[in-house]
N, C-alpha and C positions, 0 to 999 in steps of 0.2 A: 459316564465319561463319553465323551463326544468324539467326533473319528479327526474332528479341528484339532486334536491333543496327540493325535498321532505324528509324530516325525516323520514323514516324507510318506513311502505303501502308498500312496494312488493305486500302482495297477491292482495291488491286493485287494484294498478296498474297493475297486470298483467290482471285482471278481466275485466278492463277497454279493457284493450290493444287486450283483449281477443274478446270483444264483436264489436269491429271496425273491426278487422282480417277477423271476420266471417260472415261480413256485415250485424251485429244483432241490432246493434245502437238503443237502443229506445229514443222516441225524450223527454222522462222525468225521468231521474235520481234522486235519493235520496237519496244524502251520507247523512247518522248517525253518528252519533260516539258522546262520550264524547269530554268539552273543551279542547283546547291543544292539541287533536290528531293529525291536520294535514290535518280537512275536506279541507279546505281552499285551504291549500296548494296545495291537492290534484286536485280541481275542478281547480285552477288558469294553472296547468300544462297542467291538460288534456283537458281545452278550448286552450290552446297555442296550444297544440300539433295539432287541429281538426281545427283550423285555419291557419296552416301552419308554425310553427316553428318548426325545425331540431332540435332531440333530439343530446347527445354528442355522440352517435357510427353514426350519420349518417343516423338515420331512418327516414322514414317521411313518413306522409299520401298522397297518390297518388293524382295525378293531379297539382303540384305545380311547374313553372317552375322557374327558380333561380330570375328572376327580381320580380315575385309574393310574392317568401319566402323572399330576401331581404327585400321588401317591407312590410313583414304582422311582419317579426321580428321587424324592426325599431318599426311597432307602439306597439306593444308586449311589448317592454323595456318600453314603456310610459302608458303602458294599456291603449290606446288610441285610438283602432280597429275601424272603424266603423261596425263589424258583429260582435262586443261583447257589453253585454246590463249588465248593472247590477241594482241589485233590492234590496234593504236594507232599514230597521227601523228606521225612521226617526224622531227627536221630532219635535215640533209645537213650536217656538221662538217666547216669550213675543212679544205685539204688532204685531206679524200678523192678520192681516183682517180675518173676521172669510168666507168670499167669496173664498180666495186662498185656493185651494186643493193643500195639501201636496203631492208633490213627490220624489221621489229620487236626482230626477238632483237638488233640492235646494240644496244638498249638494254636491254635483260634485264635486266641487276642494277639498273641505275637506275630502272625498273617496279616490280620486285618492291620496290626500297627505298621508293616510295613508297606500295606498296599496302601494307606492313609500317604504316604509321605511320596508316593509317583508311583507310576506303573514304571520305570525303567530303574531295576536291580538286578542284581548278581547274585549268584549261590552262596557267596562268602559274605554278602551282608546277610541273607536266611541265615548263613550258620551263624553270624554273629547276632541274630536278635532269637536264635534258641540257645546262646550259650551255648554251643555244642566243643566240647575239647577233643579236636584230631577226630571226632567223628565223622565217618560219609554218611550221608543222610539218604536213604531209600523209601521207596514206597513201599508200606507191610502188605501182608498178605491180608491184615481185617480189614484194610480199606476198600477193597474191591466189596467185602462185604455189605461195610455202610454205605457205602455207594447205592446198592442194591436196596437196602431199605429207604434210604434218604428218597431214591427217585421213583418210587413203586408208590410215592404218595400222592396225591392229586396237586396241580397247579392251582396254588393261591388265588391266581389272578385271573384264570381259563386259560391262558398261551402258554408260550413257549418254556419251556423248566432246562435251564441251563446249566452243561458240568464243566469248568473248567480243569483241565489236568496241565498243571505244570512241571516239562519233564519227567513225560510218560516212561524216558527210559530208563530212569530208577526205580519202575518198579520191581520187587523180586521175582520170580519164574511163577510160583503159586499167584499173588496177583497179580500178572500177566492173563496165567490160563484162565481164571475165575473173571476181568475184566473185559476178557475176549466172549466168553458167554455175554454178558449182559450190552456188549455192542454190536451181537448178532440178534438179538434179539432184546432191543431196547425198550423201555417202558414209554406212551403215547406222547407225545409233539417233545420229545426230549430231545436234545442236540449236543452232542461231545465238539469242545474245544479241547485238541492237545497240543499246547504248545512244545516243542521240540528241535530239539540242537543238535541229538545225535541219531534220525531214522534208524540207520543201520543195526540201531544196538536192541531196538525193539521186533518182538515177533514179527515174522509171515505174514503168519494169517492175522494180526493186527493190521500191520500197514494194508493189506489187500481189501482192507473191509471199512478202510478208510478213505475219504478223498482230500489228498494233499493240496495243501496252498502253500506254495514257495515262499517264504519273507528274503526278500532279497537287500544285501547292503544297503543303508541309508546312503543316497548320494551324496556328495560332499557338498553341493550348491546347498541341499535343507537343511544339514549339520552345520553349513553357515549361517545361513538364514535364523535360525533357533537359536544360533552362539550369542548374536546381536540381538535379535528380538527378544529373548526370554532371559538373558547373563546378561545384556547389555555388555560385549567383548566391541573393541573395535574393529573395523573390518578386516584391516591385517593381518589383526592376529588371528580371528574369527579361520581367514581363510587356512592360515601355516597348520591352527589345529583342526580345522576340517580335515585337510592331509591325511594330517597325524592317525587321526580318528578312524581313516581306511573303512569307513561305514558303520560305526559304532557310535553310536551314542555316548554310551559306558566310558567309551575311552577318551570322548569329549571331555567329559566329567572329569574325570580321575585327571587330564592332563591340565585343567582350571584350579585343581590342589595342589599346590606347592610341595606339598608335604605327600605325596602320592604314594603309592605302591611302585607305580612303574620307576619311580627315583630307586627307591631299594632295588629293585629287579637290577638296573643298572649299573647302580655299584657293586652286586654280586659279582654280577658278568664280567664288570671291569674288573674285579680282582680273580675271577677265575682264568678269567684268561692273559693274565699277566703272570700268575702262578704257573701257569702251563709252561709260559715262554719262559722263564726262568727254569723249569723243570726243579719244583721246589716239593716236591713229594711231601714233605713233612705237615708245610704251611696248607697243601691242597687239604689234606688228611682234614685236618681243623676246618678249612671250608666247608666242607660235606659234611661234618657234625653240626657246624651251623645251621646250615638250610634245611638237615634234616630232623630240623627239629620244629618245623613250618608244619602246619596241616598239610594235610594231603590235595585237599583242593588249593590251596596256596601253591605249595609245589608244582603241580601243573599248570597253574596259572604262569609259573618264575618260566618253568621252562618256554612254554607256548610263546612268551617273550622273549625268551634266549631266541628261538628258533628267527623272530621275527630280525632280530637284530644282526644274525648271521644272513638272514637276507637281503638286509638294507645294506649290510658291509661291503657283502657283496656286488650288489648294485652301483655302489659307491665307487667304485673303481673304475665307471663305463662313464665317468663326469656329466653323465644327462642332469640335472636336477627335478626335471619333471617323473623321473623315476623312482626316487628315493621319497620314502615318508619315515621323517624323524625329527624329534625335538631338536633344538639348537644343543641342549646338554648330548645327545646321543650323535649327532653330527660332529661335535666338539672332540668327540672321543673318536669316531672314525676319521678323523682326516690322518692319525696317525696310524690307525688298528688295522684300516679297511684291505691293507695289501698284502695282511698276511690269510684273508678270505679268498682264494681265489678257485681254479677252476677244477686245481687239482685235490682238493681237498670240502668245496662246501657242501658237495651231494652227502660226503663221508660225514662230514658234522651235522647236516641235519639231519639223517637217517640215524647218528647216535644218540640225539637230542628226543626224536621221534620213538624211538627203543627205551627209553626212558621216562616218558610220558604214560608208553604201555604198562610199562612195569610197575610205578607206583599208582596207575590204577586200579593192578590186579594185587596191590598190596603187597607187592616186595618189600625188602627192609630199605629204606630210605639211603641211609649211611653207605651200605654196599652199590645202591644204585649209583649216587651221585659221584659220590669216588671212583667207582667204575668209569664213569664217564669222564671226570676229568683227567684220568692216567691217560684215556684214550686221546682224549684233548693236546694233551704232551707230543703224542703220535702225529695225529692230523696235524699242527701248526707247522710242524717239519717239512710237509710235502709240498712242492714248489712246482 
């Protein structure tokens, strides 16, 4: 994969590109950034690139002679290297033996089939190509292990043997401590890519033994640019869902489906919060058996767009247009909604919304969350 396949990351890539140049390479990386930016994309490029795939002007990492790059490109197209490792969140399938230690390679074909179809996905298409029901997916404690034999092996090729980790912060504590050994003391020209969404959630002495690259939001000029150039959108509209898209890629995507997730999201909200203003306890009751009966990453996905939409309502009220990023359907719905968001009430609504994201993290019971949250919803639309 080529860094031309990347979505907007200049500085990143040049950062990148910066630190090979000067023979500064550290062997543990930690691209950040928000979902949709492109970490992905970014780490898939810049393993190609360090295993010997020819960028489009021609450039390429020294030492590679045409029969090597042939070679390392053919399996590059199949992401199928043998000196590239990858390391991802995996659930535990009804009826396995409680003796099998989970690892990555259980899902190997189901990986590769999704990195075949783009480098820009979401955790809920992973759960959805493992079949997973209502499971969170983690990294086990044997993975740190095969990690450990996988890269103690010699480079195929002579160079660089590449790990990618995505969404280091699922892993459990046990493979934490055990992956922390083997990135203080890594096996020869080896190099950790961890892609990552939530720093905070991973060890200390992890992050300290790493050096971060920030993925920073896709500007909305290259989520144009790619709307037209690669959907063929017209420029119009290209730009309204740049907006929309707020630096995401993903959510470029999902707002080109008609039939989207964020439609559902919408009509939740619109009926929760019509519920609220009626103070209809009964019908809220029934809402909250509904959605909690969403995966757990679904869920926090509803809310993370609840939260967003009490911000644009918000917003909404101060008639800037350059302010507000919303669909013509979620616009449609605040030109009436938007006045009951106001100044006295939306810290309190998304600090409730925010307490709730926490909770079915940590695996609270779903029903009691949500319900919880809409009684309080009743409360908040009151305060004027």
């Amino acid at each position: 994969m080529k860094f031309s396949e990347v979505i907007g990351q200049e500085e990143a890539r040049q950062r990148l590109m910066q630190m090979v140049e000067e023979g500064r390479l550290p062997h543990a990386l930690l691209l950040c950034g928000p979902a949709g930016s492109g970490k992905m994309a970014l780490a898939l490029a810049f393993a190609s690139y360090l295993l010997g795939e020819r960028q489009e002007d021609g450039s390429q990492l020294p030492g590679f002679n045409s029969q090597l790059t042939t070679n390392a490109e053919a399996m590059l197209r199949k992401w199928q290297h043998p000196d590239l490792q990858f390391s991802y969140p995996v659930v535990k399938p009804k009826g396995t033996s409680a003796e099998h230690k989970m690892v990555s390679d259980d899902f190997a074909k189901e990986w590769n089939t999704l990195l075949m179809e783009g480098p820009y996905f979401t955790m809920d298409q992973w759960l959805q190509m493992m079949r997973a029901d209502n499971q969170q997916a983690i990294i086990y404690e044997a993975e740190s292990d095969e990690l450990n034999r996988k890269l103690s092996l010699k480079s195929s090729m002579g160079g660089y043997k590449v790990c990618i980790v995505w969404l280091p912060e699922r892993m459990n504590l046990a493979c934490a401590n055990k992956l922390l050994k083997l990135i203080e003391e890594p096996p020869t020209q080896t190099v950790f890519l961890m892609v990552c969404e939530e720093p905070e959630k991973l060890l200390e002495t992890i992050t300290s033994r790493t050096q971060r690259v920030d993925v920073k939001k896709i500007d909305t000029d290259h989520i144009e640019k790619a709307l037209t150039e690669r959907r063929g959108i017209d420029k119009e509209e290209a730009h309204r869902l740049a907006r929309v898209a707020n630096g995401s890629w993903l959510k470029a995507l999902e707002e080109l489906d008609t039939g989207n997730e964020n439609r559902l999201f919408l009509d939740m909200f619109i009926m929760m919060m019509r519920l609220a203003w009626q103070r209809n306890v009964k019908e809220l009751k029934k809402w909250s058996e509904i959605v909690s009966g969403y995966g757990r990453e679904k869920q926090r996905r509803m809310l993370t767009y609840f939260l967003r939409l009490v911000r644009e309502n918000f917003m909404y009220n101060f008639h800037q247009p350059e302010l507000c990023y919303m669909t013509q359907d979620e616009e449609n719905f605040a030109r009436n909604f938007s006045r009951f968001i106001n100044e006295s009430n939306v810290i309190g609504i998304s600090e409730l919304m925010q307490k709730a994201i926490r909770d079915i993290g940590q695996n609270a019971n779903p029903k009691i969350v949500f319900f919880d949250m809409a009684l309080n919803i009743i409360v908040l639309l009151l305060q004027k």
